[in-house]
Structures are given as structure tokens and as C-alpha cells.
Backbone as CSV, one residue per row, in Angstrom:
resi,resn,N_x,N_y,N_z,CA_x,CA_y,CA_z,C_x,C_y,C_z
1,UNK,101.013,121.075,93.643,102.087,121.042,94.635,103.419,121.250,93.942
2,UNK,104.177,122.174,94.357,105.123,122.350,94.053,106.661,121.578,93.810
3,UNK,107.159,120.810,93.041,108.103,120.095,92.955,109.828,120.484,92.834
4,UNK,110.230,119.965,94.301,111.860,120.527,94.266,112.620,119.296,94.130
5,UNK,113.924,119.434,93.328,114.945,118.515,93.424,115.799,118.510,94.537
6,UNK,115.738,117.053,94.910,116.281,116.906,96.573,117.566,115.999,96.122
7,UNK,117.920,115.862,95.479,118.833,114.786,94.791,120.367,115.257,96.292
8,UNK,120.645,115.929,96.596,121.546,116.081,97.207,121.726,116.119,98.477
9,UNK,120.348,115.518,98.964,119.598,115.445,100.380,120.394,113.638,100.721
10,UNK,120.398,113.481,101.867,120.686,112.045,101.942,119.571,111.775,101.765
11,UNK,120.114,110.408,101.727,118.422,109.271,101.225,116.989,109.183,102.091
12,UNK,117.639,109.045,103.323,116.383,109.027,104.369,115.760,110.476,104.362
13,UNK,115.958,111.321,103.866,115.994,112.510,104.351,114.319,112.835,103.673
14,UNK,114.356,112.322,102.246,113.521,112.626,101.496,112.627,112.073,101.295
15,UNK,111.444,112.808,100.524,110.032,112.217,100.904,109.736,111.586,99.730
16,UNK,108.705,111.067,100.075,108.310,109.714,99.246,107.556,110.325,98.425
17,UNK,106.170,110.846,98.975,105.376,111.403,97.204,105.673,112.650,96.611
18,UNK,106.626,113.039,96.825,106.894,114.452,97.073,108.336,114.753,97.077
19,UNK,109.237,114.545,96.979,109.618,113.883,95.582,109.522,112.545,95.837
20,UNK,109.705,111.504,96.675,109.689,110.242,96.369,108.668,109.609,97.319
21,UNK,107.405,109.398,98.093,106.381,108.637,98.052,105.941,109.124,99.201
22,UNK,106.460,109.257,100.208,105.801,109.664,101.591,106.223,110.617,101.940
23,UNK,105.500,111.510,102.120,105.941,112.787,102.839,106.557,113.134,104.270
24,UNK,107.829,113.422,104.584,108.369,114.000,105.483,107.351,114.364,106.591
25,UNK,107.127,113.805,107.835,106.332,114.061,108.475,106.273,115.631,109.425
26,UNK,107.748,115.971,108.961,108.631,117.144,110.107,108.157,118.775,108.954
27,UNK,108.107,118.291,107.729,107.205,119.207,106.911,106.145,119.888,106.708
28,UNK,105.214,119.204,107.357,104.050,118.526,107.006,102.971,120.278,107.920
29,UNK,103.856,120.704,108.810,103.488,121.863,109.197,103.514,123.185,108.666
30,UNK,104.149,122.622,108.081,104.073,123.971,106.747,103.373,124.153,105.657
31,UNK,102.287,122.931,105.442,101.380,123.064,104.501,100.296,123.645,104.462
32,UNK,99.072,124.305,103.633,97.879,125.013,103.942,97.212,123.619,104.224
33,UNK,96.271,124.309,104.829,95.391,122.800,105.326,94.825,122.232,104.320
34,UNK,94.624,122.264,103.216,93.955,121.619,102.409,94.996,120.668,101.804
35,UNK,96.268,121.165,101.666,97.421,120.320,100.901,97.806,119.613,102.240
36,UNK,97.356,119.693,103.563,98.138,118.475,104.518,97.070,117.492,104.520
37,UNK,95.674,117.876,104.452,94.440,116.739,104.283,94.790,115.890,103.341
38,UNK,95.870,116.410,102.216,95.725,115.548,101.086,96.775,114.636,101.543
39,UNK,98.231,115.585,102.179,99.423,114.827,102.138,98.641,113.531,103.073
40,UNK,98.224,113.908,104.326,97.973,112.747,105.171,97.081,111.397,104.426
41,UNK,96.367,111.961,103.390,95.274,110.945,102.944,96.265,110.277,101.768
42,UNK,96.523,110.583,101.232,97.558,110.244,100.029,98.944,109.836,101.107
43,UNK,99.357,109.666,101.698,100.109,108.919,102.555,99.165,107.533,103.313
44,UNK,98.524,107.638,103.478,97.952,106.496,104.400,97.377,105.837,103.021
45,UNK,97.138,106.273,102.136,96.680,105.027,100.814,98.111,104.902,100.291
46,UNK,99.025,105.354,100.648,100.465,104.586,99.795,101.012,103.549,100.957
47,UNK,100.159,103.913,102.121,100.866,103.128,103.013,99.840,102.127,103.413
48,UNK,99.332,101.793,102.569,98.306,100.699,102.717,97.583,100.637,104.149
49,UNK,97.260,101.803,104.706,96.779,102.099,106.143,95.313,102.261,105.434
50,UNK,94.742,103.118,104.479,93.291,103.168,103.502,93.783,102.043,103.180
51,UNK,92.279,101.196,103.029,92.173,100.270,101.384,91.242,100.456,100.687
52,UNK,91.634,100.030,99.479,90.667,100.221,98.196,88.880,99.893,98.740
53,UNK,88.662,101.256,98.325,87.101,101.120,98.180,86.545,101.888,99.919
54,UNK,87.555,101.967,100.557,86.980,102.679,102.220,86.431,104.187,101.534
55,UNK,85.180,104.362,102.623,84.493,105.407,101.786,85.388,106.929,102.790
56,UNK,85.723,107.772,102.165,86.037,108.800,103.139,84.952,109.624,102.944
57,UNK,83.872,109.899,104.128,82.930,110.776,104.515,83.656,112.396,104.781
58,UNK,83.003,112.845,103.933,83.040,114.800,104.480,83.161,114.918,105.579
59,UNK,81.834,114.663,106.625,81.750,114.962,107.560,82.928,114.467,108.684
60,UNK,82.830,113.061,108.682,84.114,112.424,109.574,85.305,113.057,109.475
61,UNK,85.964,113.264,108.117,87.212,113.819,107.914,87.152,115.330,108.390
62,UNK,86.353,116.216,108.634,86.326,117.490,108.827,86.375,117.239,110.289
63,UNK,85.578,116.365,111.500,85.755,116.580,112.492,87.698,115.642,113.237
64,UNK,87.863,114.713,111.835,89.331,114.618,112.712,90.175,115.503,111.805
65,UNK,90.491,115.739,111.076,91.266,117.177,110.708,91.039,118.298,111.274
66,UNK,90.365,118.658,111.510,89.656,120.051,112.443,89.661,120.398,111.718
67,UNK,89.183,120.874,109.974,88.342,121.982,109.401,87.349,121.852,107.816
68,UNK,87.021,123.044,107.371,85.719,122.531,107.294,85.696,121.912,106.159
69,UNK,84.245,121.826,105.480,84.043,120.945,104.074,84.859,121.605,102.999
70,UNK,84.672,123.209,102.456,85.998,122.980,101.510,86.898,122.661,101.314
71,UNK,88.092,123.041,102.450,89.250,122.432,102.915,89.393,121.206,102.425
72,UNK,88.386,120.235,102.846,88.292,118.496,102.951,88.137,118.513,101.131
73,UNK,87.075,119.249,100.467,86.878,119.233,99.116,87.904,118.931,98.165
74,UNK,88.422,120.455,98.553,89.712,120.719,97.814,90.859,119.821,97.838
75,UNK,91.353,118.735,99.184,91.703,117.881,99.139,91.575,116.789,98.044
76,UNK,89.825,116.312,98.159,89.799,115.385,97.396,89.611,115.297,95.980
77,UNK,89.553,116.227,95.813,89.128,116.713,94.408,90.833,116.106,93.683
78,UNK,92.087,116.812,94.223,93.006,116.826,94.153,93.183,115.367,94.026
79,UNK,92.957,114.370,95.188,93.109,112.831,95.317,92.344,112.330,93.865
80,UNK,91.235,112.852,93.616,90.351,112.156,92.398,91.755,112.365,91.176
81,UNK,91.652,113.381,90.696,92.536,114.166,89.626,93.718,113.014,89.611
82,UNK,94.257,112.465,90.851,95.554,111.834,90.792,94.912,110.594,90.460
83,UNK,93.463,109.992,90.549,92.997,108.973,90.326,93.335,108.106,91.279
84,UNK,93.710,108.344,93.130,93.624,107.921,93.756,92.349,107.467,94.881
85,UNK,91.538,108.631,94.425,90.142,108.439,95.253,89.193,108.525,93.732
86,UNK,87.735,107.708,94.095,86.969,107.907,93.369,85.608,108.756,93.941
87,UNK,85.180,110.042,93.403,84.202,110.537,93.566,82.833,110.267,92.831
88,UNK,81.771,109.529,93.205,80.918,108.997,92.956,79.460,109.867,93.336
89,UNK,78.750,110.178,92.347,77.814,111.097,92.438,77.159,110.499,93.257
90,UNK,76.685,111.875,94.007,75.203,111.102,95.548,76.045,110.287,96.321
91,UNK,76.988,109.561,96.430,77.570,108.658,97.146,78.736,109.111,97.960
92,UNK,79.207,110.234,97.278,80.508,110.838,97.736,81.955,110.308,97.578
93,UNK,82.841,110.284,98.512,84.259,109.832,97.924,84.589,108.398,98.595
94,UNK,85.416,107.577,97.622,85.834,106.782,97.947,87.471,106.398,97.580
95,UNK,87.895,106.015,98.595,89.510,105.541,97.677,89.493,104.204,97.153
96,UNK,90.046,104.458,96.039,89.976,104.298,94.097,89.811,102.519,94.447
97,UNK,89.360,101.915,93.892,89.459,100.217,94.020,89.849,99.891,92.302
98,UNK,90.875,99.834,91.660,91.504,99.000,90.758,91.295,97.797,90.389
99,UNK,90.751,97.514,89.164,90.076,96.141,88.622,91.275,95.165,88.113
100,UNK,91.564,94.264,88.254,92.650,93.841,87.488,92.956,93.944,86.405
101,UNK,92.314,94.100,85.525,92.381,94.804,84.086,92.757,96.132,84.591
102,UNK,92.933,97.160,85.383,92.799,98.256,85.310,94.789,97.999,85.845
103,UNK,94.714,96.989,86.976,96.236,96.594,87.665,97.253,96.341,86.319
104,UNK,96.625,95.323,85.371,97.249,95.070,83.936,97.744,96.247,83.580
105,UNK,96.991,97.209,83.326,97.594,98.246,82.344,98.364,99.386,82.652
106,UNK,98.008,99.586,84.154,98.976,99.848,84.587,100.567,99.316,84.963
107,UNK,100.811,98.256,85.380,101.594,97.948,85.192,102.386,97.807,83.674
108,UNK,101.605,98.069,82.635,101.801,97.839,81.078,102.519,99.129,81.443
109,UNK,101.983,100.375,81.496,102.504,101.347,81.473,104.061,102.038,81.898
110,UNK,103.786,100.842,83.461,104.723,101.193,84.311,106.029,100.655,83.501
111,UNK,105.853,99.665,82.817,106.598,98.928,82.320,107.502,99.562,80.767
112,UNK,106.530,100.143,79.619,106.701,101.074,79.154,107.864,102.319,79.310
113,UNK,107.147,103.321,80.807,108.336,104.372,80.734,109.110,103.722,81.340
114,UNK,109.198,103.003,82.241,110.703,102.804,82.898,111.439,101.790,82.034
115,UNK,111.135,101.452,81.018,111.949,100.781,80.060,112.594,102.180,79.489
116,UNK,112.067,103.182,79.054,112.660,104.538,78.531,113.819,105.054,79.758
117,UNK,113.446,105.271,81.008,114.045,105.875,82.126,115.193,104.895,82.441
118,UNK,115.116,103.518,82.217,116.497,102.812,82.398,117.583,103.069,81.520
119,UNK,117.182,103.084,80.036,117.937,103.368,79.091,118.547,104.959,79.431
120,UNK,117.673,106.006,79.645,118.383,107.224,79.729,119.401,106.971,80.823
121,UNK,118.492,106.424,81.893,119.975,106.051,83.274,121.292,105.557,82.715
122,UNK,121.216,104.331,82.023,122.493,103.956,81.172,123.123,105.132,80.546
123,UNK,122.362,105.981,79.981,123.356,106.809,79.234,123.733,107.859,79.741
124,UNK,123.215,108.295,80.843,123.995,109.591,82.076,123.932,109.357,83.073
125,UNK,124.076,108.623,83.547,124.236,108.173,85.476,125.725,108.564,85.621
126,UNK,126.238,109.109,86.556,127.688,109.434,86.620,127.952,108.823,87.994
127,UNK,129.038,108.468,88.428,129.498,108.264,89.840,128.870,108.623,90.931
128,UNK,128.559,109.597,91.302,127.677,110.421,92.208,126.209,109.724,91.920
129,UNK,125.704,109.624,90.997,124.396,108.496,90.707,124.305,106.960,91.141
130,UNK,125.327,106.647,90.835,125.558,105.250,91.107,125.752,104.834,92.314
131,UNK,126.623,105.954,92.789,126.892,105.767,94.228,125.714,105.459,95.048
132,UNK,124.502,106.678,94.883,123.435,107.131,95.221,122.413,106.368,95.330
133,UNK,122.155,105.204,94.062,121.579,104.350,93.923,122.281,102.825,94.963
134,UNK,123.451,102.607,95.531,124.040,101.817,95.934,123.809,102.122,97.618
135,UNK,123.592,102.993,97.689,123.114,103.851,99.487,121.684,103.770,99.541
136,UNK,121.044,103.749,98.138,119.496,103.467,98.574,118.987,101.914,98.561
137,UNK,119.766,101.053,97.737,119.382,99.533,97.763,119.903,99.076,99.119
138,UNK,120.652,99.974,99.357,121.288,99.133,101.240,120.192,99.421,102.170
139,UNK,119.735,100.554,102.026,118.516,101.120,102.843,117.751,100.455,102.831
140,UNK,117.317,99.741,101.541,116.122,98.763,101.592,116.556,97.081,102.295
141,UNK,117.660,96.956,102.037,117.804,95.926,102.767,118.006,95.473,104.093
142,UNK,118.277,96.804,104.749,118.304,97.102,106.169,116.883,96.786,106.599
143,UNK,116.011,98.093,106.059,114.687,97.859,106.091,114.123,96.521,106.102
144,UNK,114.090,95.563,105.296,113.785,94.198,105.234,114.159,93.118,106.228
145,UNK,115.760,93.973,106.676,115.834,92.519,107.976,115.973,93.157,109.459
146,UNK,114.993,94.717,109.243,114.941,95.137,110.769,113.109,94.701,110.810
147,UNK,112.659,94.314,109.526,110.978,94.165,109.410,109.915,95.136,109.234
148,UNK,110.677,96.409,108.769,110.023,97.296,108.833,109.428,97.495,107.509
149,UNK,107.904,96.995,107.584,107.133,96.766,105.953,107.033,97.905,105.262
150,UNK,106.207,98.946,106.553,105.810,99.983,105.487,107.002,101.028,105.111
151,UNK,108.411,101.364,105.730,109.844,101.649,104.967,110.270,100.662,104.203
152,UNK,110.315,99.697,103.753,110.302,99.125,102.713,109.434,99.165,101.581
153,UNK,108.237,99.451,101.595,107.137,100.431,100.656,107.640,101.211,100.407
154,UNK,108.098,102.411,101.332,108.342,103.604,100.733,109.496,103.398,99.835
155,UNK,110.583,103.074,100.688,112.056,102.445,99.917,111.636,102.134,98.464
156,UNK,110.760,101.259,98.328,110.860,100.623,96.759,109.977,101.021,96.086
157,UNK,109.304,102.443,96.579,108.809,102.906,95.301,109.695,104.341,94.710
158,UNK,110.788,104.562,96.148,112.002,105.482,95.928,112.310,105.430,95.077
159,UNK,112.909,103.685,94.951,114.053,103.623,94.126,114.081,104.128,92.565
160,UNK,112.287,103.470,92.716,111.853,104.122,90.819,111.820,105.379,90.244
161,UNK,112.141,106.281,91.594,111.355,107.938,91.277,112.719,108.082,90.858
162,UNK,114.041,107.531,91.835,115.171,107.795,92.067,115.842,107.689,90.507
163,UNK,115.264,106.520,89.972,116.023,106.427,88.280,115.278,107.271,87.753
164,UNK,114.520,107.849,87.663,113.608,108.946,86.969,114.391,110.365,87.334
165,UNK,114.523,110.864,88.149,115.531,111.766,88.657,116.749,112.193,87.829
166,UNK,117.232,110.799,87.714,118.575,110.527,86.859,118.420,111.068,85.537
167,UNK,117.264,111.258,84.758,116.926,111.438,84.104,116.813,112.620,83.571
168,UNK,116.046,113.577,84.672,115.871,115.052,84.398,115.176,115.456,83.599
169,UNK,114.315,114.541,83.248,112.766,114.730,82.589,111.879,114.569,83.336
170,UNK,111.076,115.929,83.887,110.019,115.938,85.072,109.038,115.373,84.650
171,UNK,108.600,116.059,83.625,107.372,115.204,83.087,107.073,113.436,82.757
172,UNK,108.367,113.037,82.401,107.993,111.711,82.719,108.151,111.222,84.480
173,UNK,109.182,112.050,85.142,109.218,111.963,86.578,107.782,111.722,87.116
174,UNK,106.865,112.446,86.507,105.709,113.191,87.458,104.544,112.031,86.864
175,UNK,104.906,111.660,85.561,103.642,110.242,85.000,104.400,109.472,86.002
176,UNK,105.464,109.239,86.228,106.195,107.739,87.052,105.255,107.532,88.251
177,UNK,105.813,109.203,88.742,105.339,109.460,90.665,103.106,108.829,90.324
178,UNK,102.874,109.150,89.363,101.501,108.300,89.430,101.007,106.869,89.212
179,UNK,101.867,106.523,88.009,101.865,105.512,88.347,102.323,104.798,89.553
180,UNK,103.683,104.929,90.345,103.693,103.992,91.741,102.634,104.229,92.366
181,UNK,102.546,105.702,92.626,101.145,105.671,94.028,100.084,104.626,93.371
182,UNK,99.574,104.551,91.951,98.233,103.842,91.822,99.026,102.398,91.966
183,UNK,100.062,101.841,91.470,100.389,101.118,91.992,100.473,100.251,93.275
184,UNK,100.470,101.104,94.122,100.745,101.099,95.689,98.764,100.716,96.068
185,UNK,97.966,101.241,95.367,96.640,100.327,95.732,96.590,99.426,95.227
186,UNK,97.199,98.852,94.085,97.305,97.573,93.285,97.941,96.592,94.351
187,UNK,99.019,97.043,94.852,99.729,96.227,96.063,98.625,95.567,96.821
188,UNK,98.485,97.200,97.707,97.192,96.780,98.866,96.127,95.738,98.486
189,UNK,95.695,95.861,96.976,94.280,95.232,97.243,94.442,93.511,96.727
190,UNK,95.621,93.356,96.095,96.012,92.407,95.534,97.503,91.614,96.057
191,UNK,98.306,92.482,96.820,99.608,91.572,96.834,99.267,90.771,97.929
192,UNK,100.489,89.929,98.507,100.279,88.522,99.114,100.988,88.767,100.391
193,UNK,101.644,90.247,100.527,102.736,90.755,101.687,103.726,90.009,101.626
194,UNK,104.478,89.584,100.842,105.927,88.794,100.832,106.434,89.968,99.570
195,UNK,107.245,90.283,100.918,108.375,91.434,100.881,109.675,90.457,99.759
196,UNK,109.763,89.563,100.724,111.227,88.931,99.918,111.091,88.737,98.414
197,UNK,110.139,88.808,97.808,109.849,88.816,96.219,111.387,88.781,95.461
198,UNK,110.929,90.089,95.712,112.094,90.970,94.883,112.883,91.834,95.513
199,UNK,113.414,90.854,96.134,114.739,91.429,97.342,116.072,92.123,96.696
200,UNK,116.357,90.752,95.759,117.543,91.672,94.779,117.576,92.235,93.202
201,UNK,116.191,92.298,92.762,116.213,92.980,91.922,116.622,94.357,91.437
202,UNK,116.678,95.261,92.399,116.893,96.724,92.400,118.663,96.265,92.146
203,UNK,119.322,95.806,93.692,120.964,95.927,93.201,121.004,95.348,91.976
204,UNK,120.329,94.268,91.295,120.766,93.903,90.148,120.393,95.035,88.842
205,UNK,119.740,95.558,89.049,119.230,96.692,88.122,120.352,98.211,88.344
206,UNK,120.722,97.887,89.261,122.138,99.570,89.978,123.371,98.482,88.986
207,UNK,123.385,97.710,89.006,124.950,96.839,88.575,124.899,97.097,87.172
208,UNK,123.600,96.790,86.772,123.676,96.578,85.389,123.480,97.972,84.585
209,UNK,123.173,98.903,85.777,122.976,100.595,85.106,124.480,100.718,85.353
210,UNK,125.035,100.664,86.236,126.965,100.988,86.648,127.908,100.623,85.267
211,UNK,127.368,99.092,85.040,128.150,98.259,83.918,128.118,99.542,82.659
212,UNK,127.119,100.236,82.183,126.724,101.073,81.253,125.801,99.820,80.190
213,UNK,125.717,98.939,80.516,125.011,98.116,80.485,123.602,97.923,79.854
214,UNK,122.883,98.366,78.879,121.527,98.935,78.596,120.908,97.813,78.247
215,UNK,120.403,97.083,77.750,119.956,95.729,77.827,119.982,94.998,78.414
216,UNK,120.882,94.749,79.626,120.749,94.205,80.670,120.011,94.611,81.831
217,UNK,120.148,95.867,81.679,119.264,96.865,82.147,117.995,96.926,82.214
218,UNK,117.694,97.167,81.365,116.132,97.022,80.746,115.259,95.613,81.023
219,UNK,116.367,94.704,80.626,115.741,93.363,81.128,115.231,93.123,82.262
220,UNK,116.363,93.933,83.213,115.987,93.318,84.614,114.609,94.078,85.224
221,UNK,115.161,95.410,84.841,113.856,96.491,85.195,112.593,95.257,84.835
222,UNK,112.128,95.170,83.776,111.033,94.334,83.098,110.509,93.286,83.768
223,UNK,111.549,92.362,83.971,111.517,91.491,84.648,110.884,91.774,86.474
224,UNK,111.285,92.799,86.849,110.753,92.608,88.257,109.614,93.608,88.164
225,UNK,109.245,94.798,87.558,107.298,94.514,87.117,107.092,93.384,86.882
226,UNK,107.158,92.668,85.431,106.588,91.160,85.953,106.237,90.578,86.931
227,UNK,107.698,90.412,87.629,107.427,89.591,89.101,106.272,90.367,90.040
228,UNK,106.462,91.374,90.028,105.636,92.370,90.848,104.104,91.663,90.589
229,UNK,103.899,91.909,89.342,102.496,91.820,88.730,102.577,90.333,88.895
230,UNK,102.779,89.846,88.222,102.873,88.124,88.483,102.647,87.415,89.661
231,UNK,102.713,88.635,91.316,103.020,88.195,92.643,101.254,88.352,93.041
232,UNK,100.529,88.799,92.406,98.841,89.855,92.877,98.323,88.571,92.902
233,UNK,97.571,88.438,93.614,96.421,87.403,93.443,94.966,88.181,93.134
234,UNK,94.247,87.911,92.842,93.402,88.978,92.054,91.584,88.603,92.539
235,UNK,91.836,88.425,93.618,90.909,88.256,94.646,90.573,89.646,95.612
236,UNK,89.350,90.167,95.836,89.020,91.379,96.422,88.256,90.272,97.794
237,UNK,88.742,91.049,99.195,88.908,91.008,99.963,87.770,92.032,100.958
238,UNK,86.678,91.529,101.445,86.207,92.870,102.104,87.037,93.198,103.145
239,UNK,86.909,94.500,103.640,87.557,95.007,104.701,86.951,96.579,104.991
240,UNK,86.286,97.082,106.297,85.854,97.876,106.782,87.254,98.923,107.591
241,UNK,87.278,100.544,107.346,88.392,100.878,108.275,87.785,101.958,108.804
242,UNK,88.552,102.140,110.079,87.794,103.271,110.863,88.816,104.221,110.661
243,UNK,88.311,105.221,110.075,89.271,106.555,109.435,90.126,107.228,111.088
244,UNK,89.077,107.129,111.613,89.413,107.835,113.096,90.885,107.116,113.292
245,UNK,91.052,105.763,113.231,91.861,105.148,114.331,93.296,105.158,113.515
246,UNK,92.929,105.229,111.897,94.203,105.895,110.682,94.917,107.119,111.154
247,UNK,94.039,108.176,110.644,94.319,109.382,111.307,94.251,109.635,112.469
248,UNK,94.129,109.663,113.205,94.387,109.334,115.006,95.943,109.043,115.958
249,UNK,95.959,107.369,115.004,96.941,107.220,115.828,98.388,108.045,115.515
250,UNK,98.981,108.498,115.831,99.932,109.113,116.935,101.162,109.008,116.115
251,UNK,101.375,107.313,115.441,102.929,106.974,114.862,102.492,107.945,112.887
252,UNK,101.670,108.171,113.161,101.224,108.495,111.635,100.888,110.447,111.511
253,UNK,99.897,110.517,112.505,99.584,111.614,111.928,99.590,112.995,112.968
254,UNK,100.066,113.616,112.135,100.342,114.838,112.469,99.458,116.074,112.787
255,UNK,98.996,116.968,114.108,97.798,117.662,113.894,97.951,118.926,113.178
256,UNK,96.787,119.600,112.631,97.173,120.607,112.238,97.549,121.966,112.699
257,UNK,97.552,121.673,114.200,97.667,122.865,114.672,98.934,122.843,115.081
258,UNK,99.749,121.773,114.686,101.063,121.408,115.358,101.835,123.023,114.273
């Protein structure tokens, strides 16, 4: 999939996995069908609508997408590669279920580059950045006291792509954009849904990138992975989903013939 810089787009404007986690739903008609099977499926597992381990059947997904098994293939093949679905011989596909050891190291990771991506932020964020970052932590806080969970998902996995951006190193941009999404099943299968966690960590992380600030910086970044990770309870949960009623309903998904 092709990657454009939207940096000059307002905030709401832009997409979440693509450049930042959820895809623009008003887009979404312009894709070949195999890249909207994915956008829609890779949206509903960032939006904790899939959970870890729901099996997605060939067949089911071909009759609510309307088309056929390659299409659906080529999708998932794509989802595996991102290490969001797992393809399991004879068994077929499933989306990805994350071991806590597997949640650990990722978050190790996560923790890792964006310790690199804060520091570069400190050292070139300009006015126009800062600003930018100060219009997206308001967004999230709006989000939080209008209750709206899953824009607050998207919001706060923005914000991370958003310091990566700052950066102008795609390639670590593009490890980031994987780690949140696998992240984002770490959420689902493990968090506790208390949003208020880490309510002000982000403005405190924009203040301390503004200050030019780099160690303070870094700290805080650190500190709220921690909290993040620190928040999982590490208990697996059964849960059965009916793909139909995901893709189906109406506030989510888009047809392809639209």
C-alpha cells in the first residue's frame, strides 16, 4: 500500500493505518477489492470489533464482501505478513492471539524506537509541529469526555505515528505503524477498558518535546508504555464473533460496490 504524507491535512482528516490507524471511510471506494477486504479487516482488529483468535472463514468473508476466494486470499496473506492474522495450515485464518511474552516484547520494542523518535522530535519539531501535536492532544480529550472509545483508540495510536512523522524516517515510521496495530490486539485481548489511564501523558510528552527538552522527553514517552503495559491483565477471555454482524453493520462498513 502506498504511503503519502498527510502532515498538512487537519487532524481529523487523516487516517489511522494509513498514515495513522484507521482508514478514512470516504476513501475506502477507491480501493481494489482486495486492498478494501484488508482495509475493512485490519480496521475492525484495530478497533477491537475482531478479537484475538476469531477464525475468519474464506467462505463467510467472500459471501459478505461480495467476491471471490483470491480477492479474500490476497487480503489475508497481506494481514499474516503484518502479523495481524495467523494462517494456520488445514485450519485456515485466524486473527493473531498474542501471548504475553509475545505483549512483553513488543512493547520492549515499542519502547526502544520511540525512545529514538522522541529524541529526533526534540531535535526538529518546529512551531508548526508543536502546534500540531497541541490540536491533536485536544482531540483526544474531547474524545474522552464526549465517550467516544473507539476515537480515542484511533486518537492515541495517532499521536505515536504523529511523532514518527516529525521525524521523516519512513522506515522507522512504517516498524512504528506495526507495532501499534499489534499493539492494538494486545489492548483488545488484555486491557481493562479504562481509557482514563493515561489521560495526560501525551500533553505531558508535547510540553516536554516544546521545552526542547530530551530527557524529559524520553522519560515520559517510557513511562506511559509502562503504564500501558503495566495496565493488561494477562488473562484470555473466550469470546465467539459473528463476522456478519462486524462487517454488516452500517456505522462501520462500507460496500464494495459503493
Amino acid at each position: 500500500m502506498e504511503k503519502r504524507e498527510e502532515r498538512d491535512l487537519p487532524p481529523l482528516k487523516q487516517s489511522a493505518r494509513s498514515p495513522d490507524m484507521v482508514i478514512k471511510k470516504e476513501t475506502m471506494g477507491k480501493q481494489e477489492p482486495s486492498e478494501r477486504v484488508y482495509l475493512d479487516i485490519s480496521n475492525a482488529i484495530f478497533e477491537q470489533r475482531l478479537k484475538p483468535g476469531t477464525k475468519l472463514g474464506e467462505q463467510m468473508l467472500c459471501e459478505i464482501f461480495g467476491v471471490n476466494r483470491p480477492v479474500i486470499r490476497r487480503a489475508l496473506m497481506r494481514l499474516s505478513y503484518e502479523t495481524l492474522v495467523d494462517i494456520r495450515p488445514n485450519r485456515g485464518a485466524f486473527v493473531a492471539s498474542p501471548s504475553p511474552e509475545d505483549a512483553r516484547q513488543i512493547f520492549e520494542a515499542r519502547r526502544a524506537v520511540e525512545e529514538w523518535i522522541t529524541r529526533q522530535c526534540v531535535a526538529c519539531a518546529g512551531p508548526s509541529d508543536i502546534e500540531h501535536l497541541h490540536a491533536h492532544v485536544a482531540m483526544e480529550a474531547e474524545a474522552r469526555r464526549s465517550g467516544d472509545r473507539l476515537h480515542v483508540i484511533r486518537l492515541s495510536g495517532a499521536f505515536h505515528l504523529e511523532l514518527a512523522n516529525i521525524t521523516k524516517n519512513s522506515r522507522m515510521r512504517r516498524f512504528l505503524e506495526e507495532l501499534v496495530a499489534q499493539t492494538s490486539l494486545i489492548i483488545s485481548l488484555y486491557g481493562k477498558n479504562d481509557e482514563s489511564l493515561c489521560d495526560d501523558d501525551h500533553a505531558r510528552i508535547v510540553e516536554a518535546i516544546a521545552q526542547k527538552d530530551s530527557e524529559s522527553a524520553v522519560k515520559r514517552i517510557c513511562a506511559h508504555l509502562d503504564s500501558c503495559l503495566s495496565s493488561l491483565s494477562f488473562a484470555e477471555e473466550n469470546d465467539s464473533t459473528d463476522l456478519r454482524s462486524i462487517f454488516m453493520d452500517q456505522r462501520h462498513y462500507n460496500t464494495l460496490s459503493s
